[in-house]
C-alpha positions as CSV (number, residue, x, y, z in Angstrom):
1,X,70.4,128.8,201.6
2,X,69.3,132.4,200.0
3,X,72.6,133.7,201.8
4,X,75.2,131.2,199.6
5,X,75.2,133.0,196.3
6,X,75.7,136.0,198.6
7,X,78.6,134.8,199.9
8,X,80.1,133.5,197.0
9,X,79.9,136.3,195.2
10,X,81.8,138.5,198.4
11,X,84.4,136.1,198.4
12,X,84.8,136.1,195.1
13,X,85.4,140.0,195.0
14,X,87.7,139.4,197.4
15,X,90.1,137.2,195.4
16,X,89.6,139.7,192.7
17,X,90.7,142.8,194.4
18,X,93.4,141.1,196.2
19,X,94.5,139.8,192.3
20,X,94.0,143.6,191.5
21,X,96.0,144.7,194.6
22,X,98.9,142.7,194.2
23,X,99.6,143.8,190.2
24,X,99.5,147.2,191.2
25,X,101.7,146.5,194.0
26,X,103.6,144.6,192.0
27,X,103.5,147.7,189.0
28,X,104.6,150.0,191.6
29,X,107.4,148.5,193.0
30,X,108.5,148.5,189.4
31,X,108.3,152.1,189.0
32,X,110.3,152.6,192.0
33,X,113.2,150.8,190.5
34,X,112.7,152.7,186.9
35,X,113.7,155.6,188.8
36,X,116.0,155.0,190.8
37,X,117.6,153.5,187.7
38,X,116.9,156.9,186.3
39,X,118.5,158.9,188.3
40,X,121.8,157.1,188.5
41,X,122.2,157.0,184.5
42,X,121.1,161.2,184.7
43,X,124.0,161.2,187.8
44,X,126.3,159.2,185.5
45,X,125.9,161.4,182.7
46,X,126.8,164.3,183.9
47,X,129.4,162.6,185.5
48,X,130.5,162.0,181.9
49,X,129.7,165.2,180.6
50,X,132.1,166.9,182.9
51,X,134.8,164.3,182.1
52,X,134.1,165.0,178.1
53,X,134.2,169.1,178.9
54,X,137.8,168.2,181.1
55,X,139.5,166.1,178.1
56,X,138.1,168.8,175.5
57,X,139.5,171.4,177.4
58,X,142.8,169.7,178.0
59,X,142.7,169.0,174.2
60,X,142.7,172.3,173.3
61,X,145.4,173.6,175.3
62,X,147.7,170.8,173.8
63,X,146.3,171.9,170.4
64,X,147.4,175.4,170.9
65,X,149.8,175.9,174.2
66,X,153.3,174.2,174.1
67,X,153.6,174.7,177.8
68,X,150.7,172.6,178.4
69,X,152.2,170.0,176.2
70,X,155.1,170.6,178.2
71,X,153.6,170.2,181.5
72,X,151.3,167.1,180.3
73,X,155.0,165.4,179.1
74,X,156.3,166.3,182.3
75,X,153.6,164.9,184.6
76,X,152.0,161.6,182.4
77,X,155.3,160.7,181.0
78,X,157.8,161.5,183.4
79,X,160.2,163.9,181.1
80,X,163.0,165.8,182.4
81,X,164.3,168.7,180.0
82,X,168.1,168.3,179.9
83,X,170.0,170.0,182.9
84,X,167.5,169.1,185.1
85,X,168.5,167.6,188.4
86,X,166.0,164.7,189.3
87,X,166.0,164.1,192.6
88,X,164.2,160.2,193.4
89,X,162.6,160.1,197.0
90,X,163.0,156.8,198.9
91,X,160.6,155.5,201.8
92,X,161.9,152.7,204.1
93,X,159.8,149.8,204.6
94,X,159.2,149.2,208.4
95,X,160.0,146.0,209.4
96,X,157.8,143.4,209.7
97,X,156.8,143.0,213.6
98,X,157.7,139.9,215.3
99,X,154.7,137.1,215.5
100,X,153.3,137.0,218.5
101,X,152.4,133.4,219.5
102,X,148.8,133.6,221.8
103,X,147.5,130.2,223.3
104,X,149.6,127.1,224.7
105,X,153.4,127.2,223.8
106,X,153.8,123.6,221.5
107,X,156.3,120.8,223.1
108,X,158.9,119.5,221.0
109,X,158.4,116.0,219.7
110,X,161.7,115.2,220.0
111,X,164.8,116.6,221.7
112,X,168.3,116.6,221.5
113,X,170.9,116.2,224.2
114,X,172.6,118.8,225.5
């Protein structure tokens, strides 16, 4: 009888440290997935920083260079100066390959006389 409070009282630290256990499981977990958020957004960033330092760049060649304005017209846009010979490349299309039928060949329903 002298053991029950005993008891209780173990049981009950149990349940709190398993409550105690599982938050800071719980917290941790959490963190992991801060992080890894994290680091993608710092990846995409200077995924975008590069892009912005690219476009500035190309910016201020247009700006100031009319051969780059040139080039850009000739390769975005498709330009040709006059006297140019544009010469348009055409690849054939194979042919679609003949269905191969696999499994029993259907009988006709219905067939005409010869």
């Amino acid at each position: 009888m002298r053991r029950l409070p005993y008891l209780l009282l173990a049981i009950a630290a149990l349940l709190v440290l398993g409550l105690l256990s599982s938050i800071i499981t719980q917290g941790f977990e959490e963190l992991a997935r801060a992080e890894e958020e994290r680091t993608t957004l710092e990846e995409r960033k200077n995924e975008l920083s590069e892009s912005i330092t690219e476009l500035e760049a190309t910016l201020e060649a247009v700006r100031t260079d009319p051969e780059a304005v040139e080039s850009m017209a000739r390769r975005e846009l498709g330009w040709v100066r006059p006297g140019d010979r544009v010469v348009l490349l055409a690849t054939p299309t194979p042919l679609p390959s003949p269905a191969v039928l696999t499994g029993p060949i259907p009988t006709p329903i219905l067939t005409l006389p010869d």
